[in-house]
N, C-alpha and C positions, 0 to 999 in steps of 0.2 A: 504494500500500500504506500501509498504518497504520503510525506512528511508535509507538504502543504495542503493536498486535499484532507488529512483527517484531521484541519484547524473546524473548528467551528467560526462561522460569519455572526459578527454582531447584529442585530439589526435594529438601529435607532429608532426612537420614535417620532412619529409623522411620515414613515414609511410601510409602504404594506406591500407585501408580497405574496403572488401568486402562482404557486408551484405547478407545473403542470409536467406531461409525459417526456413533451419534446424542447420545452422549453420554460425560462422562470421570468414572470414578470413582477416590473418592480418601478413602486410611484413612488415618487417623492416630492419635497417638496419646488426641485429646479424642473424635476419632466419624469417621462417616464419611458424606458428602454423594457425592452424586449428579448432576453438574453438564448438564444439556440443553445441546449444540449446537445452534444457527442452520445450517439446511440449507449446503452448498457450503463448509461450515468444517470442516476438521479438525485434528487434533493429532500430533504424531509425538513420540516419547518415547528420546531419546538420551543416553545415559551416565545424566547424573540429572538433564537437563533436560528441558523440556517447549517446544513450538515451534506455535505457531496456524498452519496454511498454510492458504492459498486455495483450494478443489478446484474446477477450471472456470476458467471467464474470464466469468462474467456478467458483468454492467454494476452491479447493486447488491450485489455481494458484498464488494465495498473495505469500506462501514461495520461489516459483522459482523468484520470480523477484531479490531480493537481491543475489541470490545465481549465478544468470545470469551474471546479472552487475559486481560480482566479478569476474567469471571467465573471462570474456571479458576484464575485466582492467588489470588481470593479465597477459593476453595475449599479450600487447598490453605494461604493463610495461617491460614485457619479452625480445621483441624482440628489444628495445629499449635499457634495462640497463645490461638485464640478474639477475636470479638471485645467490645466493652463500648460503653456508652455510658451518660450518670450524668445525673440529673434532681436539679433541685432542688425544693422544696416552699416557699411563702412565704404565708403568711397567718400572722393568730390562728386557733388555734385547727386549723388545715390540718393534719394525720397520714398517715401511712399504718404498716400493720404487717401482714406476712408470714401467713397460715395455711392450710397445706398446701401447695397449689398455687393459693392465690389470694392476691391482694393486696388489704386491705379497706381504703379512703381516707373518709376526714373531711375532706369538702372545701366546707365552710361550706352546706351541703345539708341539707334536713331528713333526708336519711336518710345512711346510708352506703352506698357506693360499690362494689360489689365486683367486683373486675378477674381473668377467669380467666386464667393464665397458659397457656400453647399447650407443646408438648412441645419440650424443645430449649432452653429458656430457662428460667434462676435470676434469681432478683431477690434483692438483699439490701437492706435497708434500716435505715440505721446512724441515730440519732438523732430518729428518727422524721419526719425533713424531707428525706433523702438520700437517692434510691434508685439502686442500679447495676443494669443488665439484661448479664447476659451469656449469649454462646449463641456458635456455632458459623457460625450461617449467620449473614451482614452483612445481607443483607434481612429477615429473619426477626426480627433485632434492631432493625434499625431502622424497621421497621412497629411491633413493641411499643412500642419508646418514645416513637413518636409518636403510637399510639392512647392510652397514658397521661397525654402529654402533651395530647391533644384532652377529657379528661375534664373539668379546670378550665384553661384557656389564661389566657397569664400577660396580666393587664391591665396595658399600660404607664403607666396616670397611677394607678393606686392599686397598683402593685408587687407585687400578687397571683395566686395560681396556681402551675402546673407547667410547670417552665422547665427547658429544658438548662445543664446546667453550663456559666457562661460564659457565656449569650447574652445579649449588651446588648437591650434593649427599644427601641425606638425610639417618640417620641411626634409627633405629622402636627404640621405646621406651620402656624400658628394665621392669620389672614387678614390681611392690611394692610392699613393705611388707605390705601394707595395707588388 
């Protein structure tokens, strides 16, 4: 058995959840997501926790349990906290700025860039080089911020591009004379 599927999920209150065959759903108070189970996995729902068990005894049903359990917690930290993730912007000249539900970037390109945002996700964008993505679903956000971050990728030897908050750059290592 999986050391992260047999955690038990907390489950706060103002949150309700509804366990089903093939899948568990879960409201809260930011929305509510719809979590697909992995066949031979289900969920049992006691007091106000939540529980992955194994249905069967197949032979590949061990790796869905952990993998269960996590989407289910994410679902359920989701609708609860939301989650974020924050890009940074580095050039001259480099912008970006919000209109409607798009994001339009100036990214040393003859043209401008225009990025549609998907339903479920906000962007804010503070100084025109900072932008935050938040949404609900953890995949959902982190597919946007890395399709945004794929628009201009950040070049490590001239410091330019769209970079996550915090990610060191790393530059190859040059040949020896050896």
């Amino acid at each position: 058995m999986s050391r992260i599927g047999k955690q038990p999920i907390v489950v706060p209150q103002g949150v309700t959840v509804k366990v089903g065959s093939e899948s568990v759903d879960v409201k809260g108070p930011k929305g509510q997501l719809s979590q697909s189970l992995p066949p031979g996995i289900g969920f049992e729902l006691k007091d106000s926790t939540l529980e992955a068990r194994i249905l069967g005894d197949g032979p590949g049903l061990n790796k869905f349990h952990g993998l269960a359990r996590s989407l289910v917690a994410n679902a359920v930290h989701g609708v609860t906290q939301g989650f974020s993730k924050e890009l940074d912007i580095v050039g001259i000249g480099y912008r970006a700025e919000v209109k409607g539900r798009q994001v339009v970037f100036a990214l040393g390109y003859s043209h401008p860039v225009v990025f549609d945002l998907p339903e479920g996700i906000d962007v804010k964008v503070d100084k025109q080089t900072h932008i935050a993505v938040h949404g609900i679903d953890r995949q959902l956000v982190g597919q946007v911020a890395a399709n945004i971050r794929s628009l201009r990728k950040p070049d490590p030897y001239k410091q330019k591009g769209i970079r996550y908050t915090g990610e060191v750059l790393k530059k190859k290592v040059g040949k020896t004379g050896a």
